[in-house]
Structure formats: structure tokens, C-alpha cells
KEKE-3310 file (N, C-alpha, C; in steps of 0.2 Angstrom, whole numbers, plus 5000, padded with zeros to 4 digits):
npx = (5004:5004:5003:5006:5016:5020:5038:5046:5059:5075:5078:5069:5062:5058:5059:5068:5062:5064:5056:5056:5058:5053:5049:5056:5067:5063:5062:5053:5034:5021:5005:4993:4980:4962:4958:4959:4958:4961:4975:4985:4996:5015:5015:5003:4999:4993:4990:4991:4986:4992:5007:5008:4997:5004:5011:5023:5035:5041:5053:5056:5068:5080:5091:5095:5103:5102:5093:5084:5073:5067:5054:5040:5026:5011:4997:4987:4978:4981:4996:5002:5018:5033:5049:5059:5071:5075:5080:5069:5058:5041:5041:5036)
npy = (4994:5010:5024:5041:5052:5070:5077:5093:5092:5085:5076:5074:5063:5043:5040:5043:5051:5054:5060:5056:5058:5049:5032:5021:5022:5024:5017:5013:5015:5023:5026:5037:5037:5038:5037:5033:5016:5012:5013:4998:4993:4996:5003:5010:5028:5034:5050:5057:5070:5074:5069:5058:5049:5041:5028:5028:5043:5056:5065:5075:5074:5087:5082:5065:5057:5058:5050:5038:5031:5032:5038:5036:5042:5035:5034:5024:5011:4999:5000:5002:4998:4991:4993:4987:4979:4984:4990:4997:4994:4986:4994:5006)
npz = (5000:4996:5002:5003:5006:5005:5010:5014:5015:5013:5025:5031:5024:5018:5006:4995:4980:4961:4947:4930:4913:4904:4901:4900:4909:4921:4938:4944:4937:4940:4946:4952:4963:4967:4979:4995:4998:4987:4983:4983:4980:4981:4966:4965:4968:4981:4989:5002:5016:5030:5037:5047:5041:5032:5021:5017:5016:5007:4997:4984:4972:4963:4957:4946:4950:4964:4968:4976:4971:4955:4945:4935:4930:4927:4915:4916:4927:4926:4920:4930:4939:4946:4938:4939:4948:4964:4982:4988:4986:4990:5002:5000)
capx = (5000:5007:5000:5013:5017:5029:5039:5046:5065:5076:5081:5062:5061:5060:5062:5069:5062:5068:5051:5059:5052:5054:5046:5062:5070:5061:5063:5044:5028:5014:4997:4991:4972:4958:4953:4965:4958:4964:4982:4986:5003:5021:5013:4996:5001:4988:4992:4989:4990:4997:5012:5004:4994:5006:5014:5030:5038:5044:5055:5057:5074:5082:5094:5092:5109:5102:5086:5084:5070:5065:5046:5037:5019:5008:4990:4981:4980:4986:5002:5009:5022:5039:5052:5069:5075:5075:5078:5064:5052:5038:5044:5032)
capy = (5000:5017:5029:5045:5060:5074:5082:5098:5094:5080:5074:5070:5058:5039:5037:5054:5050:5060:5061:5056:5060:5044:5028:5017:5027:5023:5014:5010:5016:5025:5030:5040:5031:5045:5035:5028:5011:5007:5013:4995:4992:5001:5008:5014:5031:5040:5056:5060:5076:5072:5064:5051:5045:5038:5023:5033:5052:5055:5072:5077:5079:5088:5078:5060:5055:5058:5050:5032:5027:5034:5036:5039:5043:5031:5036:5020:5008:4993:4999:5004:4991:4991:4989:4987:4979:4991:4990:5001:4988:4982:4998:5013)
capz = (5000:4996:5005:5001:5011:5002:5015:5013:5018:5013:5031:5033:5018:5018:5001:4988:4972:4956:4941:4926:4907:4899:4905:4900:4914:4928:4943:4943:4932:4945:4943:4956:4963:4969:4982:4998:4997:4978:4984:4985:4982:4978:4960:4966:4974:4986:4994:5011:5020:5037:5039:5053:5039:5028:5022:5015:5017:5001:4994:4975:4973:4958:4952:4945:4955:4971:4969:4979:4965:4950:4945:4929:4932:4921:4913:4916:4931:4923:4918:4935:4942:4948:4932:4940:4955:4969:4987:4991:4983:4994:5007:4999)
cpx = (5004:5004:5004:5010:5020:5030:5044:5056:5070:5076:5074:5060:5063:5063:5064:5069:5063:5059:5056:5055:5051:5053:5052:5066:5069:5061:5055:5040:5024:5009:4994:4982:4970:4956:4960:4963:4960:4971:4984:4993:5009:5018:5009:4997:4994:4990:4988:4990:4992:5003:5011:5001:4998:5010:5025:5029:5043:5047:5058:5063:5075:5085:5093:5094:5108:5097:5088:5078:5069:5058:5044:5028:5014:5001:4983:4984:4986:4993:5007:5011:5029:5044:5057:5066:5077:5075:5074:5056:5048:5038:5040:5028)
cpy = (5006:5024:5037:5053:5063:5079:5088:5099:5084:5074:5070:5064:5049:5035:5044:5050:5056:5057:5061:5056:5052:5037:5023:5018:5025:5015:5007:5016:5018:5028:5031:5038:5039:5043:5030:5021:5008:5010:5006:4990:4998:5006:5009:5020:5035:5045:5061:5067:5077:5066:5058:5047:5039:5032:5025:5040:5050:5063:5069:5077:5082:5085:5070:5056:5053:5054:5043:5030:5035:5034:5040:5038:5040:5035:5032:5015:5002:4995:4999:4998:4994:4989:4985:4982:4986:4990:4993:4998:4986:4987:5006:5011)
cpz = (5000:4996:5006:5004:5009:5006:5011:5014:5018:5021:5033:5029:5020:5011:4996:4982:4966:4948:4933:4917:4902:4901:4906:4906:4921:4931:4944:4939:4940:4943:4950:4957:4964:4977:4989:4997:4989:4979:4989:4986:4980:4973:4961:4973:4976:4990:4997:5012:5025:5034:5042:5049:5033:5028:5022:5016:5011:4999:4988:4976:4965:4954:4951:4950:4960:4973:4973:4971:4961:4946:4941:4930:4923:4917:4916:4921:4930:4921:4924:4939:4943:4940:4932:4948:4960:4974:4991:4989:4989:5000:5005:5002)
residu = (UNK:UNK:UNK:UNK:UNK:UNK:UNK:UNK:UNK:UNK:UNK:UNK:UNK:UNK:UNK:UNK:UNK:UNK:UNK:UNK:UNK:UNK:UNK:UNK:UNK:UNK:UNK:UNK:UNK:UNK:UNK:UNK:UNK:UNK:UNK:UNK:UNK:UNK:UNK:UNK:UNK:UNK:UNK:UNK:UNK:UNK:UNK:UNK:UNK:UNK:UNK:UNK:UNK:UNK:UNK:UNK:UNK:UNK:UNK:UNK:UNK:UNK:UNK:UNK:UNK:UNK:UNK:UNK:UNK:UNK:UNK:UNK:UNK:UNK:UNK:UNK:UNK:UNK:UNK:UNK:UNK:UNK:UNK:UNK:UNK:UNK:UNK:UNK:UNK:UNK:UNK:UNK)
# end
């Protein structure tokens, strides 16, 4: 379940992903639910507005280098999934 909080300061972060333009690129595929219960795994993201509610804390960074995962926002539910190997797997 990923339930995502975006904090304001990397030191707050469980995981710092970097938005990248090209799906090959990515870490994982996500599609953003509307509804917290269909945020049911890693690529189904729902965001929270407390921090207390969530499953991860998550900061944007800038660069791609610094990112821990890499994340290309999907259109359609079905496509969102992990691509790669990732120790953050199972952990959003």
C-alpha cells in the first residue's frame, strides 16, 4: 500500500524520488488512485496530508543521482508496476 506524504526537507524523507520523462528510465511506472483504498501496492500512489497517515515520506529531489527510486507517472491503472529491481520495493 502506498500511501505518500511529500515532506518539505530531505532529512524528513523515507524514500527521495527524482520524476523522470521517459518511461524506460524509471525505477517504477505509477498512477496515482483517487481513492485511499485502491492505493494497493508500491505503484498505486495515494496522497495523504498528514504525515501520521502515511505509508512513506517522500522528497522530490532535483537531480536524478540523488534519487533512491526513479518514478514515471503512468495514465492507466494497469500499467503501473515496479520495472527494475529496487531495494525500496515492497517499502512505499
Amino acid at each position: 500500500m502506498a500511501k505518500i506524504f511529500v515532506v518539505d526537507r530531505e532529512s524528513q524523507a523515507d524514500v527521495k524520488v527524482y520524476e523522470v520523462s521517459r518511461e524506460y528510465e524509471a525505477d517504477i511506472l505509477v498512477y496515482v488512485v483517487d481513492r485511499e483504498y485502491e492505493a494497493k501496492d508500491d505503484a498505486k500512489w495515494f496522497y495523504v496530508k498528514r504525515d501520521n497517515e502515511a505509508t512513506s515520506t517522500v522528497f522530490w529531489v532535483d537531480r536524478e543521482h540523488d534519487a533512491d527510486v526513479k518514478v514515471f507517472f503512468v495514465e492507466r491503472e494497469y500499467a503501473a508496476k515496479w520495472k527494475k529491481g529496487n531495494p525500496f520495493q515492497k517499502r512505499l
